[in-house]
KOLLUMVEX-670347 format. One record per residue (C-alpha): x, y, z; residue number from 1. Coordinates in Angstrom, 3 decimals, decimal comma. Example, Ala and Ser with C-alpha at 12.3 -4.5 7.8 and 13.67 -1.06 7.14 Angstrom:
<marnu><X>12,300</X><Y>-4,500</Y><Z>7,800</Z><num>1</num></marnu>
<marnu><X>13,670</X><Y>-1,060</Y><Z>7,140</Z><num>2</num></marnu>
END
This chain:
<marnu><X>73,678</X><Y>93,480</Y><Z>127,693</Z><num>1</num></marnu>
<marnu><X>73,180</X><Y>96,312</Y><Z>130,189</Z><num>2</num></marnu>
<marnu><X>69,054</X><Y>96,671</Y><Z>130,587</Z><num>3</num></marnu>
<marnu><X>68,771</X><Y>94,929</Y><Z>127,490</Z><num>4</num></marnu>
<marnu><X>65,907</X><Y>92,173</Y><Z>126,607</Z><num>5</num></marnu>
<marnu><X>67,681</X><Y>89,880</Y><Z>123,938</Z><num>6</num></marnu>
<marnu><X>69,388</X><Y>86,924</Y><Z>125,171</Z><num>7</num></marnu>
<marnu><X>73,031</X><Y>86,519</Y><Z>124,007</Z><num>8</num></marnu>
<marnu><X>72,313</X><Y>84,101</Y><Z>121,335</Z><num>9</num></marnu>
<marnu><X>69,662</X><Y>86,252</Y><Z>119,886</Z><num>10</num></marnu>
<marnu><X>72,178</X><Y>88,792</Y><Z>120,211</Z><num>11</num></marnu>
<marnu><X>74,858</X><Y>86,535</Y><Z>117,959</Z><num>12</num></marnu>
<marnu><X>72,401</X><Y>85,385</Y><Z>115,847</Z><num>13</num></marnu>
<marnu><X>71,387</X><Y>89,258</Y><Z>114,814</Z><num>14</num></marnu>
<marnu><X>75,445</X><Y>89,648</Y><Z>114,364</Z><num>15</num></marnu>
<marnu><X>76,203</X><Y>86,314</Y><Z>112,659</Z><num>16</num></marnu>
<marnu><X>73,328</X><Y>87,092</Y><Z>110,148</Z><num>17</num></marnu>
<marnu><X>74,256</X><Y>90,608</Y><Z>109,151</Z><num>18</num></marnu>
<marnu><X>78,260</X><Y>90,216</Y><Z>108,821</Z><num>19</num></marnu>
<marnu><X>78,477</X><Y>86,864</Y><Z>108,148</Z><num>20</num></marnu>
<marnu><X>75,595</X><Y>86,331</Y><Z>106,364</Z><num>21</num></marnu>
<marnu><X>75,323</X><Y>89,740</Y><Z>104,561</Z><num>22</num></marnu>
<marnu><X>71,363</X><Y>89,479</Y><Z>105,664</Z><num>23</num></marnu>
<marnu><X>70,290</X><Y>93,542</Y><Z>106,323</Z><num>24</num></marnu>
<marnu><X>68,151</X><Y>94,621</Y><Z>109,325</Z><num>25</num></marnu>
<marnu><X>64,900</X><Y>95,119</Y><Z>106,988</Z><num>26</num></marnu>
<marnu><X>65,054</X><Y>91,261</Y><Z>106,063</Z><num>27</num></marnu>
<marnu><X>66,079</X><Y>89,960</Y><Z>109,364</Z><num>28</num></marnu>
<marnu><X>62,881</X><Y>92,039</Y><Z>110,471</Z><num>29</num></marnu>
<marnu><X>60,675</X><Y>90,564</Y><Z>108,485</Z><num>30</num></marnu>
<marnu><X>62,440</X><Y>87,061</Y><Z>108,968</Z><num>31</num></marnu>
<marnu><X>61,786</X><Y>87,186</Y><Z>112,402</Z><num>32</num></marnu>
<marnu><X>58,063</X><Y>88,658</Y><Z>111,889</Z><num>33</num></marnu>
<marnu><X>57,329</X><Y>85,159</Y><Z>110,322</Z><num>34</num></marnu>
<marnu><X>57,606</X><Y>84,321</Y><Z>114,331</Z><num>35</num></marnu>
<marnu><X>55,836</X><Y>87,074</Y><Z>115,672</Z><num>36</num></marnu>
<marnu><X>58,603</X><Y>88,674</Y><Z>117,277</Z><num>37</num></marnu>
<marnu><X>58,586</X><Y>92,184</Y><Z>116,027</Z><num>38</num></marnu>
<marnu><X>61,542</X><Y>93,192</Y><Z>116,458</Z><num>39</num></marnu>
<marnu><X>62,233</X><Y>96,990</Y><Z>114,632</Z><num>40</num></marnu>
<marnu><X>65,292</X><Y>97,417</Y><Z>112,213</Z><num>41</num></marnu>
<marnu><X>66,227</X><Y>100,177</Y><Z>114,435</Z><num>42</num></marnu>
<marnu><X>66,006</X><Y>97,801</Y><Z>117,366</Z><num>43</num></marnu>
<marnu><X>68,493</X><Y>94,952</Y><Z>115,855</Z><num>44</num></marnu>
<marnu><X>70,791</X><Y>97,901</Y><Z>114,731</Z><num>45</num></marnu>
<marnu><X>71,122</X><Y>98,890</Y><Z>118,138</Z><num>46</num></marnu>
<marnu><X>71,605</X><Y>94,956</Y><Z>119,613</Z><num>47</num></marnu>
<marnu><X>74,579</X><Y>94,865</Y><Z>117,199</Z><num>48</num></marnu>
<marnu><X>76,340</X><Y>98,163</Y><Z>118,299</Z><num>49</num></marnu>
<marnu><X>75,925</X><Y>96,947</Y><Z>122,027</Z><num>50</num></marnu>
<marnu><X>77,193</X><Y>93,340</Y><Z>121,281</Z><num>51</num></marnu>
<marnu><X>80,315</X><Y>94,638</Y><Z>119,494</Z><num>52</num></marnu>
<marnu><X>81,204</X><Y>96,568</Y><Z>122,413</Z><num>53</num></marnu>
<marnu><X>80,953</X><Y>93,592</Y><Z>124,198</Z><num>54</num></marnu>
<marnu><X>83,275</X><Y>92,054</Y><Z>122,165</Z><num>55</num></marnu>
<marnu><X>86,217</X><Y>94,915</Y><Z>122,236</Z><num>56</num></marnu>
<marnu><X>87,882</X><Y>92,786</Y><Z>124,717</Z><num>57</num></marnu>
<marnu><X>87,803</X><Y>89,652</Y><Z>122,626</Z><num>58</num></marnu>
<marnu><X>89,091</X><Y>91,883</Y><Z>119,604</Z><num>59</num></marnu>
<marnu><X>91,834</X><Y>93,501</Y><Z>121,536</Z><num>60</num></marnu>
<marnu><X>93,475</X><Y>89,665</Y><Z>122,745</Z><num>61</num></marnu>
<marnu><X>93,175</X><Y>88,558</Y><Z>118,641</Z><num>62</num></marnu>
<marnu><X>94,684</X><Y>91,880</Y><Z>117,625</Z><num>63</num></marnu>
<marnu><X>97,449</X><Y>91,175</Y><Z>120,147</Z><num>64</num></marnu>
<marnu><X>97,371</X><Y>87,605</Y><Z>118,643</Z><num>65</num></marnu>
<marnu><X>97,588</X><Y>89,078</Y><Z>115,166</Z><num>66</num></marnu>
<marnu><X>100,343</X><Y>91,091</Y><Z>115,758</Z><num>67</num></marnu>
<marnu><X>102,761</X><Y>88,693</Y><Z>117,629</Z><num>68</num></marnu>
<marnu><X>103,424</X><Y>87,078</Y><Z>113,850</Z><num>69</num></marnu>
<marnu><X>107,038</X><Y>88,366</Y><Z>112,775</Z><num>70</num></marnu>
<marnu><X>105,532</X><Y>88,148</Y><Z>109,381</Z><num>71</num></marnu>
<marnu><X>102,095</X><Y>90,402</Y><Z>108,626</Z><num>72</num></marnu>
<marnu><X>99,759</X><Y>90,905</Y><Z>105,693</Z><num>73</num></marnu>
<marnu><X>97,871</X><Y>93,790</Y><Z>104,854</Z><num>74</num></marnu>
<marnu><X>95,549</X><Y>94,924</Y><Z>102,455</Z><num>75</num></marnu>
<marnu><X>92,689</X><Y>97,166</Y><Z>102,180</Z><num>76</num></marnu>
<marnu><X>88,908</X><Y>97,043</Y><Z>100,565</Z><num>77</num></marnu>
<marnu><X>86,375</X><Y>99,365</Y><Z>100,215</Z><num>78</num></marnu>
<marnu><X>83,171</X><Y>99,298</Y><Z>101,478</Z><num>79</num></marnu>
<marnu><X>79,979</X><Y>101,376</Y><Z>101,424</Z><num>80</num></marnu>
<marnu><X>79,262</X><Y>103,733</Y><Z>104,638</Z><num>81</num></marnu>
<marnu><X>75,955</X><Y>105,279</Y><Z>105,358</Z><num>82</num></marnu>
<marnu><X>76,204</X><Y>109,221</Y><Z>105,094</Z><num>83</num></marnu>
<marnu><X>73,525</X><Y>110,209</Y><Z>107,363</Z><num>84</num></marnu>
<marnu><X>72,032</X><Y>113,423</Y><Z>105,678</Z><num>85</num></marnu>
<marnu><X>73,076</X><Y>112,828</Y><Z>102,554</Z><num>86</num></marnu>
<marnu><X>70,667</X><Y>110,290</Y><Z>101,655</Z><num>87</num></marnu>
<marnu><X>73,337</X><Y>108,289</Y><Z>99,933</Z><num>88</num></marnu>
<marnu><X>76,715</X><Y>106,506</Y><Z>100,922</Z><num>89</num></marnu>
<marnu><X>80,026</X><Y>107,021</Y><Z>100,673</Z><num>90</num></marnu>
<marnu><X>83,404</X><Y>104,668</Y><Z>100,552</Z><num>91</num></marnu>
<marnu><X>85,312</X><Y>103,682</Y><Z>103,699</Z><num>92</num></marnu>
<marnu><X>87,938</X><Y>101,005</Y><Z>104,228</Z><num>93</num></marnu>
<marnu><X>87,822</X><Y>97,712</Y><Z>105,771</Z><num>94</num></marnu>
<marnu><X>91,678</X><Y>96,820</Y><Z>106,701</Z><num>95</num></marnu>
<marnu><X>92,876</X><Y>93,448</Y><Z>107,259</Z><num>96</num></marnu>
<marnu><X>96,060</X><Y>92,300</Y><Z>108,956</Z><num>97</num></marnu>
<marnu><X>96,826</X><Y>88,502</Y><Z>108,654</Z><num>98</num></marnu>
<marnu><X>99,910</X><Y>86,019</Y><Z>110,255</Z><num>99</num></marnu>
<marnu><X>101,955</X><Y>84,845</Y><Z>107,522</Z><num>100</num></marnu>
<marnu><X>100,434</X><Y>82,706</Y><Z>105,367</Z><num>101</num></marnu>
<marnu><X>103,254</X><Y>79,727</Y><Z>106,660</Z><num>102</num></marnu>
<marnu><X>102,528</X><Y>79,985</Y><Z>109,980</Z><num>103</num></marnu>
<marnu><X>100,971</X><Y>76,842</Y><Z>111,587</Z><num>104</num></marnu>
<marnu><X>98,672</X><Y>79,376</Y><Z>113,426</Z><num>105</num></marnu>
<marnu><X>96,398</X><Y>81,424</Y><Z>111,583</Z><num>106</num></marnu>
<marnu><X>94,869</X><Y>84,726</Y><Z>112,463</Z><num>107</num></marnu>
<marnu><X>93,175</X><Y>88,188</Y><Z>110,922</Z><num>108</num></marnu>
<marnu><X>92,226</X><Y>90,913</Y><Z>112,294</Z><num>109</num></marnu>
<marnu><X>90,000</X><Y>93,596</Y><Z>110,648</Z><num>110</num></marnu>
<marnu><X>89,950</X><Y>97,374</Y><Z>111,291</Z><num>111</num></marnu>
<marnu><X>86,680</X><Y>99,593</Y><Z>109,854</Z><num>112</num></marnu>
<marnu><X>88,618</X><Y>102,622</Y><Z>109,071</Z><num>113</num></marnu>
<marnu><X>86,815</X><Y>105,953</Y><Z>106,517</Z><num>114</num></marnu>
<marnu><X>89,811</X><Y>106,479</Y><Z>104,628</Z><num>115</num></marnu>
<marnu><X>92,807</X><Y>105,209</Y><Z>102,789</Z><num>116</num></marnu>
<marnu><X>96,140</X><Y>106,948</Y><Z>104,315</Z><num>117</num></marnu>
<marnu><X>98,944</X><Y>105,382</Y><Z>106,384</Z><num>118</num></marnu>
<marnu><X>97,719</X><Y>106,895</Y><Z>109,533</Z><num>119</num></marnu>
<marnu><X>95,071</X><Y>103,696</Y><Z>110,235</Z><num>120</num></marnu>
<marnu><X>97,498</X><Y>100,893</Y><Z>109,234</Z><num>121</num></marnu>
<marnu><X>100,333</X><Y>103,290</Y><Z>111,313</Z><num>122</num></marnu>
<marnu><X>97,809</X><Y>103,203</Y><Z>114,138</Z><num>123</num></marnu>
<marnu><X>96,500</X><Y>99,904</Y><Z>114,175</Z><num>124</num></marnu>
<marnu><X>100,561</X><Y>98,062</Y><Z>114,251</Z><num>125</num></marnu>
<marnu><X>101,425</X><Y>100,569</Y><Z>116,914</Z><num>126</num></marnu>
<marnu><X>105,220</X><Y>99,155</Y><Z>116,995</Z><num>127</num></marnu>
<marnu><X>104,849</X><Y>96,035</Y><Z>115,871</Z><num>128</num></marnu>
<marnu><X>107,939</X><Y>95,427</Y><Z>114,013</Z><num>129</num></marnu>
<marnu><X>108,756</X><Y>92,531</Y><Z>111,785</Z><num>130</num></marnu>
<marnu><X>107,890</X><Y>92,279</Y><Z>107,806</Z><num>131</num></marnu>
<marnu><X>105,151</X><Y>93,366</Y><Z>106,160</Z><num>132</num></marnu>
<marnu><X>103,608</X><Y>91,221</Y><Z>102,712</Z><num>133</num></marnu>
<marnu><X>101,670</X><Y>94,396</Y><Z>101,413</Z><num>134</num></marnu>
<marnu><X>100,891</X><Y>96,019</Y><Z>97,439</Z><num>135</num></marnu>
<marnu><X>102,548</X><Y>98,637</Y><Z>96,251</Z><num>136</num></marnu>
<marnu><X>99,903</X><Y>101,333</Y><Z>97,531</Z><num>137</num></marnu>
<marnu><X>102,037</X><Y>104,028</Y><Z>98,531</Z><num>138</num></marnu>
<marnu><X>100,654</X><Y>104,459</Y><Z>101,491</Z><num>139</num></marnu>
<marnu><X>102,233</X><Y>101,698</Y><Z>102,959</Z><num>140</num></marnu>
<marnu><X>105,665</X><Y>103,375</Y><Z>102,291</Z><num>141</num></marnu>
<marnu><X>105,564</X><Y>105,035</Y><Z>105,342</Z><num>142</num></marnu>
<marnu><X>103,913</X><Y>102,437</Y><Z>107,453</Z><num>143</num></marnu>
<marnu><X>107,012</X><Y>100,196</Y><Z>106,532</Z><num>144</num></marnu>
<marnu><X>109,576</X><Y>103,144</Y><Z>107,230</Z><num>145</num></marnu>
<marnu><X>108,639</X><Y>102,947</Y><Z>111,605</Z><num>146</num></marnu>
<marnu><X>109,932</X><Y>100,782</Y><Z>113,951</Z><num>147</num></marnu>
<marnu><X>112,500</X><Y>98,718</Y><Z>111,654</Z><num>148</num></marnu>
<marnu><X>110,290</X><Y>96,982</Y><Z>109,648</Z><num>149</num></marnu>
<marnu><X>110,956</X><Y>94,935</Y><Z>106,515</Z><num>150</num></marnu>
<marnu><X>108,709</X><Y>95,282</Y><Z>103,208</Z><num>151</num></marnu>
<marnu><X>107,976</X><Y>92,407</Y><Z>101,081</Z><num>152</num></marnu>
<marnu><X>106,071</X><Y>92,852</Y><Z>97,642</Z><num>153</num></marnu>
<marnu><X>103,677</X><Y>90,875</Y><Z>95,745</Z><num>154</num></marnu>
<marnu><X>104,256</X><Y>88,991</Y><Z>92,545</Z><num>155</num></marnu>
<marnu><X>100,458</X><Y>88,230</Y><Z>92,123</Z><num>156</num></marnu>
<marnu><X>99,887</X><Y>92,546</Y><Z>91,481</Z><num>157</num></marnu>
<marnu><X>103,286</X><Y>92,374</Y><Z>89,178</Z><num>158</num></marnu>
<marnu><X>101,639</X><Y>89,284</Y><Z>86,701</Z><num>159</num></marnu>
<marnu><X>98,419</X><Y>90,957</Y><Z>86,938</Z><num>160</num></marnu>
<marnu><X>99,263</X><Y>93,797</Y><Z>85,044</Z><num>161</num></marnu>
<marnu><X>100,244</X><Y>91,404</Y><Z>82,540</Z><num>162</num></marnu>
<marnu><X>97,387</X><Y>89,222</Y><Z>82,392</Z><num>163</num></marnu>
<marnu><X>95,425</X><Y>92,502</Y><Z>81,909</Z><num>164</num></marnu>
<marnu><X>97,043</X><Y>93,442</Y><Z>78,630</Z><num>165</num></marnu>
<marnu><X>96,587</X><Y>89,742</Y><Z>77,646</Z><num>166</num></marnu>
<marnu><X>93,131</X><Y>90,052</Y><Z>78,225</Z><num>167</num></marnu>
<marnu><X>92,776</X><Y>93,092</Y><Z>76,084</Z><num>168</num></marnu>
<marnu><X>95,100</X><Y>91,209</Y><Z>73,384</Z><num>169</num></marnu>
<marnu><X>97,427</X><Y>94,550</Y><Z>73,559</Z><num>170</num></marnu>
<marnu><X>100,734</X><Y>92,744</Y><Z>74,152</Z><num>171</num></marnu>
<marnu><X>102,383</X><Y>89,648</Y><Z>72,914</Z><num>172</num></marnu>
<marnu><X>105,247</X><Y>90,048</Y><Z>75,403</Z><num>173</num></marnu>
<marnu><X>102,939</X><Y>90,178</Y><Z>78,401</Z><num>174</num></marnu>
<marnu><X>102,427</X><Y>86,497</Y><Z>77,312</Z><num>175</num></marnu>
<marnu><X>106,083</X><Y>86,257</Y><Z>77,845</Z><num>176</num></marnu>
<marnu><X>106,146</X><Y>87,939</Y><Z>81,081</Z><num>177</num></marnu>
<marnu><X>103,314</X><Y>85,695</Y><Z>82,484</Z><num>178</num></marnu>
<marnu><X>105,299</X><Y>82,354</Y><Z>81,371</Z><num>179</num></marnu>
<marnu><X>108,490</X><Y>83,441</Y><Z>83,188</Z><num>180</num></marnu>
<marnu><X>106,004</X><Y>83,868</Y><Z>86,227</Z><num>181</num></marnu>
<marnu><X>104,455</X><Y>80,610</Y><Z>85,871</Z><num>182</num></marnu>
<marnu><X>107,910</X><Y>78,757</Y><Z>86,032</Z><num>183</num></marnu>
<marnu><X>108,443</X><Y>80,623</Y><Z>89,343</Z><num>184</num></marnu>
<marnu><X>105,244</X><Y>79,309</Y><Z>90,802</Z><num>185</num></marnu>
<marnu><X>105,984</X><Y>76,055</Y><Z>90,120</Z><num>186</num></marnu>
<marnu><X>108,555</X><Y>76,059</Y><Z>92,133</Z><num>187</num></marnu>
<marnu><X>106,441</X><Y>78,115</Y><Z>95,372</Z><num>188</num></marnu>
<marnu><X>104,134</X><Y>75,605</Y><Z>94,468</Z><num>189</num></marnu>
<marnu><X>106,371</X><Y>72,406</Y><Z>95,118</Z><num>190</num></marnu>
<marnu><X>107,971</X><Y>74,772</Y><Z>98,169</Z><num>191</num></marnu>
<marnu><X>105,034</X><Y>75,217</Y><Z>100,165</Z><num>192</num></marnu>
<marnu><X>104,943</X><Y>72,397</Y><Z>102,494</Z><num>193</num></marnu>
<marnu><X>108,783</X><Y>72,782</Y><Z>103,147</Z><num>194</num></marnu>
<marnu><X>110,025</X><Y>73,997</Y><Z>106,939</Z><num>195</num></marnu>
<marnu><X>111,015</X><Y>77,763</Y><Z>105,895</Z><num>196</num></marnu>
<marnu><X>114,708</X><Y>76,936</Y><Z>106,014</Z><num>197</num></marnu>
<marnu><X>113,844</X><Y>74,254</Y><Z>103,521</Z><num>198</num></marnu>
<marnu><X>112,053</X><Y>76,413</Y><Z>101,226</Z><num>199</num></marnu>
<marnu><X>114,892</X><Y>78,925</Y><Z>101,717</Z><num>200</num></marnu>
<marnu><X>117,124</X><Y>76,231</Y><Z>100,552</Z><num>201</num></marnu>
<marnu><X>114,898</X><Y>74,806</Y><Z>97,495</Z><num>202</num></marnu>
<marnu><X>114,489</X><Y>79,176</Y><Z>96,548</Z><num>203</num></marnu>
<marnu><X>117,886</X><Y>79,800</Y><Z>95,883</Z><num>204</num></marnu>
<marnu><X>118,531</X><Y>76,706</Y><Z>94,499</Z><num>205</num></marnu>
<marnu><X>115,684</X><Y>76,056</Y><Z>91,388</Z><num>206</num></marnu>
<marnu><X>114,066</X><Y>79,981</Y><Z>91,911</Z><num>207</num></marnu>
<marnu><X>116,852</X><Y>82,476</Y><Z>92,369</Z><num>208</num></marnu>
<marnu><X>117,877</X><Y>81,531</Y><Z>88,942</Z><num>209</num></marnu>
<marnu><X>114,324</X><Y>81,974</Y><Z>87,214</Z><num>210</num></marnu>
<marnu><X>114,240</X><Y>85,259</Y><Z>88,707</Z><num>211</num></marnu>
<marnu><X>117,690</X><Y>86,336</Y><Z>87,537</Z><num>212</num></marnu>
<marnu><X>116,758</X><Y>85,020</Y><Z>83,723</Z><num>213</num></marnu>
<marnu><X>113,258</X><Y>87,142</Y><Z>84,295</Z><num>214</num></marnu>
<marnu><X>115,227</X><Y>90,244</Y><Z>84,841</Z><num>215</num></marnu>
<marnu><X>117,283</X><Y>90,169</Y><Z>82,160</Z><num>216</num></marnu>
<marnu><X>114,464</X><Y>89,417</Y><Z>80,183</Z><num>217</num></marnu>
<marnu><X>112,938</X><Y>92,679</Y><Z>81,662</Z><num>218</num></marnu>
<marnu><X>115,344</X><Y>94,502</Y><Z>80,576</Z><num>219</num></marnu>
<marnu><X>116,037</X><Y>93,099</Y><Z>77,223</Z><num>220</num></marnu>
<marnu><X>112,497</X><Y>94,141</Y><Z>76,521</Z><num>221</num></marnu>
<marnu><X>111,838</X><Y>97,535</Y><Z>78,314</Z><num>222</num></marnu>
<marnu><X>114,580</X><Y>98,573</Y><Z>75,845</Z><num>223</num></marnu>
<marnu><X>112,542</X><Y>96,898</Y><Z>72,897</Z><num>224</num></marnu>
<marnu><X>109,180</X><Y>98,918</Y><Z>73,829</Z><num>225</num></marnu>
<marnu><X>107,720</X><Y>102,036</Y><Z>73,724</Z><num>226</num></marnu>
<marnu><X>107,921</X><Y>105,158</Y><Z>76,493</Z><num>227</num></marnu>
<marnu><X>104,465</X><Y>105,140</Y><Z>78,249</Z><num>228</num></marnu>
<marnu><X>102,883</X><Y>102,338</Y><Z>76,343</Z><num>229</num></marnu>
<marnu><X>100,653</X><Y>99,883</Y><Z>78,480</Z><num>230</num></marnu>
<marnu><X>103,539</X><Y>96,926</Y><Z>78,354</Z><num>231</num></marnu>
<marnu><X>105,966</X><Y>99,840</Y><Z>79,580</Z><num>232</num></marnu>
<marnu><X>104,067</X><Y>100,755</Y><Z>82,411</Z><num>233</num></marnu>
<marnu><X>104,297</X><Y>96,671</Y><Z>83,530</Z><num>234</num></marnu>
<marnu><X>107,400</X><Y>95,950</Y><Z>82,920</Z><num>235</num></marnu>
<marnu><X>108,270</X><Y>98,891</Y><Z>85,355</Z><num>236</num></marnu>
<marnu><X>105,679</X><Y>98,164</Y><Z>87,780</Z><num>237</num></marnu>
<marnu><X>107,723</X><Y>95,096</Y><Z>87,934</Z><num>238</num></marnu>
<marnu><X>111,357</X><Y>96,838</Y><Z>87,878</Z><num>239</num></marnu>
<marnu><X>110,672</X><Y>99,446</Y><Z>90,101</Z><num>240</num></marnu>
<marnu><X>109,547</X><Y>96,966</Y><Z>93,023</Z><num>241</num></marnu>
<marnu><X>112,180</X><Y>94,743</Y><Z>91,861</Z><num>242</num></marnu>
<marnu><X>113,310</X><Y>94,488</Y><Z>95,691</Z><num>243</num></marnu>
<marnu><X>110,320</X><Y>93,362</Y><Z>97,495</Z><num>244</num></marnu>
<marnu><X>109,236</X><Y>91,391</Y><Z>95,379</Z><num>245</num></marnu>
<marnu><X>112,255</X><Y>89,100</Y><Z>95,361</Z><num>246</num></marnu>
<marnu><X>112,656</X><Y>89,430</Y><Z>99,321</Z><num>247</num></marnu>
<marnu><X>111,252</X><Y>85,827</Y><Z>99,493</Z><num>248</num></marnu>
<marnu><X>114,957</X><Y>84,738</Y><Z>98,228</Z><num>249</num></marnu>
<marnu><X>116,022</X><Y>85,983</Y><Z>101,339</Z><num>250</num></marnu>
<marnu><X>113,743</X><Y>84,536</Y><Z>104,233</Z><num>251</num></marnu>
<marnu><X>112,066</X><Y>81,165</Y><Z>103,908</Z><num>252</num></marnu>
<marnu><X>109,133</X><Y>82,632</Y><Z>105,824</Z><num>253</num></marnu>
<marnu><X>107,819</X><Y>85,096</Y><Z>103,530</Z><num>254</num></marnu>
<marnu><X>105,332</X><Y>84,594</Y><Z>100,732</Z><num>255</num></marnu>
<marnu><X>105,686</X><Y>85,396</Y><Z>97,146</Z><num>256</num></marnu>
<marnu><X>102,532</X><Y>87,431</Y><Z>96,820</Z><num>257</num></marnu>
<marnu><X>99,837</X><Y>88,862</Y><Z>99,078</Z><num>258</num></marnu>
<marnu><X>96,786</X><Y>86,389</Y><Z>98,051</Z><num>259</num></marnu>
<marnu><X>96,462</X><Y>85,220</Y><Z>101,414</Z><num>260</num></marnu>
<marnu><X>95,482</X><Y>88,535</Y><Z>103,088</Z><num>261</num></marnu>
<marnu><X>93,179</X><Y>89,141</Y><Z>99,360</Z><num>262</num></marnu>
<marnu><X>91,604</X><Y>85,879</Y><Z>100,334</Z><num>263</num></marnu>
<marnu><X>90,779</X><Y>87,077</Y><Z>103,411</Z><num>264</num></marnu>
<marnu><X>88,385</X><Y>90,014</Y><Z>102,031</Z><num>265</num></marnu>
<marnu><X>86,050</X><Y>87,413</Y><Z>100,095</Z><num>266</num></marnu>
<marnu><X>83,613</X><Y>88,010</Y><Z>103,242</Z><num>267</num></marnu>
<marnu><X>83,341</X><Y>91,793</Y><Z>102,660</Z><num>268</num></marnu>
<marnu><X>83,027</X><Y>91,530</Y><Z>98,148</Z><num>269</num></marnu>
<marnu><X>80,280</X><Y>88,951</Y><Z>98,882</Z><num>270</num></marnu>
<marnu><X>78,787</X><Y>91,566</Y><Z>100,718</Z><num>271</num></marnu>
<marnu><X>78,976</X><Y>94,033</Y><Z>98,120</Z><num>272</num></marnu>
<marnu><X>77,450</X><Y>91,576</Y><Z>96,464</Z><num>273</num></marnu>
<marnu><X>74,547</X><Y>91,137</Y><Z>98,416</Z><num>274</num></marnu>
<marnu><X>73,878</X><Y>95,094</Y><Z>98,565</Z><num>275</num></marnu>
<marnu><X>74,129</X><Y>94,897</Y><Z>95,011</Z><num>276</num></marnu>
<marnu><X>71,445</X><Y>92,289</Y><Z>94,675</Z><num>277</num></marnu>
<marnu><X>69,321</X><Y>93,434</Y><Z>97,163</Z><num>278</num></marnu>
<marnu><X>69,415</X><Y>96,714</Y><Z>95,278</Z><num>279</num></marnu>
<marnu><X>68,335</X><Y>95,121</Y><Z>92,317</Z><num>280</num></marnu>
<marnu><X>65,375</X><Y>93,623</Y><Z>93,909</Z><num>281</num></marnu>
<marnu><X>64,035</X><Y>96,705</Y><Z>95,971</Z><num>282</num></marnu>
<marnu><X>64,180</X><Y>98,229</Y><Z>91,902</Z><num>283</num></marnu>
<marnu><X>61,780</X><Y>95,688</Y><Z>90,868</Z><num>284</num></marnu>
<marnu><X>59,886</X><Y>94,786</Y><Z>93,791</Z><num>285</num></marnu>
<marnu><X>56,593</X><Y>96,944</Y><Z>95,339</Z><num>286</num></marnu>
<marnu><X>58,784</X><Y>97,066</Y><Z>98,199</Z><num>287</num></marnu>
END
C-alpha cells in the first residue's frame, strides 16, 4: 500500500473481519486495543478503501470470469449506506451475478450499486449475451431486451406467493397450487445430477406434463376466484410469467428458480443482522 504502515495481512485481516465477518471498525478497534495497537476506526476505514483498490484488478479478471457463463443469475439486496450529513442511512443495492447453478465452475460477482434501476445490471453485463435466471422485477425487462439475451423466470417467487396465503390461512387453493409445485420438484430434484441434455430429456419426459396439468389447473381456478382477491393476484403472478418460468423445458442448462443467486446474498442479511444486533446492544450498553 502506497506510504502505508500495515502489512498486507493486517490489511486482509481488517477486510476479512468487516465483510466477512460483519465485525465494524469500533469493535475491531477495540479488539486490537486488547494488543496495544491503537489503531483509529478512521484509520482501518481508510486501510480497507486502499486494499480494495488494490484488488480492482483481481475483481475485473472474476467479473470477466463471471460473465463468460452462457447462463447468469441475478438478483438484488438492499443494504444500509451511510448518508454523511444526515446523521442517518439510507438503502443502496448490493447486486450479484452468478454462473449457472449447473455449471461445474462456480463464480459470483457482486456490484455495490445506490439504486434499483436497469442502468447498474445494464452496465455491469456490458454485452454479455446469453440467458439470464432473474425475478420478475421489472427492471430486468430491459436488461434482458439488449444484446439477444434470453430470460428465464423463477418458480421459487411463483410458489411463494402461495405459501404466503397458506401462511395467513387465506386460501385453500394455494394449498393446491403448492402440491402441483412440489410434484415438479421432485422431478428437478431427481434431475439435478443429470448432463443438461439428460435433464433436458428426463424434463420433457416426467415434467412437461406436470406443468401442462398445472396450467390447466390455473385456469380452471382463476375462473373459479374472485377479481383482485389475494389467490387472484398468484395465480396471475404465475400466468403472466407463464413463459420464463417454463423456459427450463427448453434448455437442459437452465434452473427452475433463482435460489442459487438468493443463496448467494446470505453474506450481506447476516450482516443486516449483525447491524441489527449491534444496534441493540449500543441501546443497552453505557457505550
Amino acid at each position: 500500500m502506497d506510504k502505508g504502515l500495515p502489512s498486507p495481512g493486517l490489511v486482509a485481516h481488517t477486510l476479512v473481519s468487516r465483510f466477512v465477518d460483519h465485525i465494524p471498525y469500533y469493535r475491531q478497534e477495540t479488539i486490537n486495543a486488547r494488543s496495544g495497537v491503537h489503531t483509529p476506526r478512521s484509520t482501518l476505514a481508510g486501510w480497507s478503501g486502499a486494499g480494495g483498490a488494490e484488488l480492482q484488478p483481481l475483481f475485473d479478471a472474476h467479473r470477466e470470469f463471471v460473465l463468460g457463463a452462457q447462463v447468469l443469475h441475478a438478483d438484488e439486496t438492499p443494504v444500509n449506506m451511510l448518508d454523511p450529513g444526515a446523521g442517518k442511512t439510507k438503502r443502496a443495492y448490493i447486486w450479484a451475478y452468478a454462473r449457472g447453478s449447473f455449471d461445474a465452475l462456480p463464480g459470483v460477482a457482486y456490484d455495490f450499486c445506490v439504486g434499483r434501476g436497469a442502468q447498474y445490471p445494464i452496465a455491469f453485463l456490458g454485452e454479455w449475451s446469453g440467458t439470464l435466471v432473474r425475478d420478475a422485477y421489472s427492471a430486468y425487462d430491459s436488461v434482458v431486451r439488449l444484446h439477444d439475451r434470453k430470460a428465464a423466470g423463477c418458480l421459487a417467487h411463483a410458489r411463494r406467493k402461495y405459501d404466503e396465503l397458506i401462511k395467513d390461512n387465506r386460501s385453500p387453493v394455494a394449498t393446491q397450487a403448492v402440491q402441483h409445485i412440489a410434484l415438479i420438484y421432485r422431478v428437478e430434484h431427481e434431475a439435478r445430477a443429470m448432463t443438461a441434455e439428460d435433464r433436458l430429456v428426463c424434463r420433457r419426459l416426467r415434467a412437461q406434463p406436470l406443468w401442462d396439468e398445472f396450467f390447466v389447473w390455473l385456469e380452471l381456478e382463476r375462473s373459479r376466484v374472485a377479481e383482485g382477491s389475494a389467490i387472484a393476484k398468484a395465480l396471475d403472478y404465475s400466468n403472466n410469467h407463464w413463459a420464463t418460468l417454463t423456459a427450463h423445458l427448453q434448455d437442459g442448462r437452465l434452473p427452475v428458480d433463482n435460489n442459487h443467486i438468493e443463496n448467494a446474498h446470505g453474506r450481506w442479511v447476516a450482516r443486516r443482522g449483525c447491524s441489527a444486533a449491534a444496534n441493540w446492544r449500543a441501546s443497552v450498553r453505557p457505550w
